[in-house]
N, C-alpha and C positions, 0 to 999 in steps of 0.2 A: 948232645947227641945229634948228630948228621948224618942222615938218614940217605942214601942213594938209590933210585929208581931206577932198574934196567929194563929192554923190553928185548926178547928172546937170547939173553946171554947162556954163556956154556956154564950148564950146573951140572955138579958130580952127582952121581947116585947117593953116596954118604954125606954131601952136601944137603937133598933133598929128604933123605933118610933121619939125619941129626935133628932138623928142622921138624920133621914132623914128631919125631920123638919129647919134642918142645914146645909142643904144644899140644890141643886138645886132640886133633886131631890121627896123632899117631895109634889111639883108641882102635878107630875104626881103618885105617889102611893094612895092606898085609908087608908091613914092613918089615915081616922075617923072611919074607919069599923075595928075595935080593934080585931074580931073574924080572920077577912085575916090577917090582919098583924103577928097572933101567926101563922096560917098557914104556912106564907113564911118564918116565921123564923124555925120551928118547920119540915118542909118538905125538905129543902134545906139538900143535901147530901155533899154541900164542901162551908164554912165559912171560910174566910181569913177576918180578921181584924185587925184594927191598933189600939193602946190605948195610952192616954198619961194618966199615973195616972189610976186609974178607968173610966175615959170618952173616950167612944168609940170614935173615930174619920175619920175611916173607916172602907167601907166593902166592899167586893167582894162576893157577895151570887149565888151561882150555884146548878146547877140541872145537872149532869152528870153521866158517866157511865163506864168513868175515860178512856175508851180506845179510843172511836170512835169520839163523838161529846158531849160539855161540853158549856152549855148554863147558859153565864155570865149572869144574870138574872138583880141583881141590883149592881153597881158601883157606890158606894157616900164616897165622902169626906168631912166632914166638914167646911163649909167657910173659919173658919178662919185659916184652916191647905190647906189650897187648893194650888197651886203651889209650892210646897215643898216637892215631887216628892212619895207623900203618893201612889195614886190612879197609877202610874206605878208600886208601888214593889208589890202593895196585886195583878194586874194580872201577874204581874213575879213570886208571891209565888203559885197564884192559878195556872199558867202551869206548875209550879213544880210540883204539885201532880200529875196531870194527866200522862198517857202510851205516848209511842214516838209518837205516831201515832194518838193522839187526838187531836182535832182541837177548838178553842174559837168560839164563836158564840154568838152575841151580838145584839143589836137594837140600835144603838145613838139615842140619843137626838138630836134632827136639830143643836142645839149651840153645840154639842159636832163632828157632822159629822169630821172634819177634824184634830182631836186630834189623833182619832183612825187610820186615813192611816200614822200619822208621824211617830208612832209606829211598822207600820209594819202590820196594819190588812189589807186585800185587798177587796175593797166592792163588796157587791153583791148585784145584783139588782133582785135576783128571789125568797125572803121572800115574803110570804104570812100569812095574821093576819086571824083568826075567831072569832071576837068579842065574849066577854062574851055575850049570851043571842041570838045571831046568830044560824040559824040552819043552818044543812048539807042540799043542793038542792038538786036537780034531777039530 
């Protein structure tokens, strides 16, 4: 298997859509809402992906600003490519891009919590979410 790294190549929305349906991930995206999904692919400023042949088989999709702080958005690997050390090189590719001095910033998945510290990420427990459709209080 040869395995090919790209870094901001043109992916289809059903390209990104198949892929996440292929992994664990597709769980939690709203991958019937066809209009977000061009969104996250079309808005995302740093794509790292893997490819065997033309089928995508990972990605590393970010929203960053290359110096400061760089939010790993979605990390999915392919089932059946899954332990075969895909989903470490595309964030080893995506820190390559980034300035000395920017930092990864992610959310696990609760089955993924303890992937990420063996790596090297150090948790933090002071993220805060504001729900799509949530408003700002008083």
């Amino acid at each position: 298997m040869t395995i090919e790294f790209k870094v901001n190549p043109p992916i289809t929305t059903d390209q990104f859509i198949g892929l996440l349906e292929n992994s664990t991930l597709g769980e939690r995206r709203p991958i019937q809402d066809r209009s977000c999904m061009e969104g996250m692919v079309a808005n995302s400023n740093l794509i790292i992906s893997a490819w065997d042949g033309s089928l995508l088989v990972g990605i590393a999709r970010s929203v960053t600003d290359f110096h400061y702080a760089c939010y790993l958005s979605d990390l999915a690997v392919h089932q059946g490519y899954q332990r075969s050390g895909i989903g470490k090189r595309l964030q080893s590719l995506t820190q390559l891009q980034l300035g000395p001095h920017c930092k990864v910033i992610l959310l696990a998945a609760p089955a993924a919590s303890s992937y990420y510290g063996q790596l090297g990420y150090t948790h933090n427990a002071r993220c805060w979410v504001l729900d799509a459709g949530a408003t700002i209080g008083n």
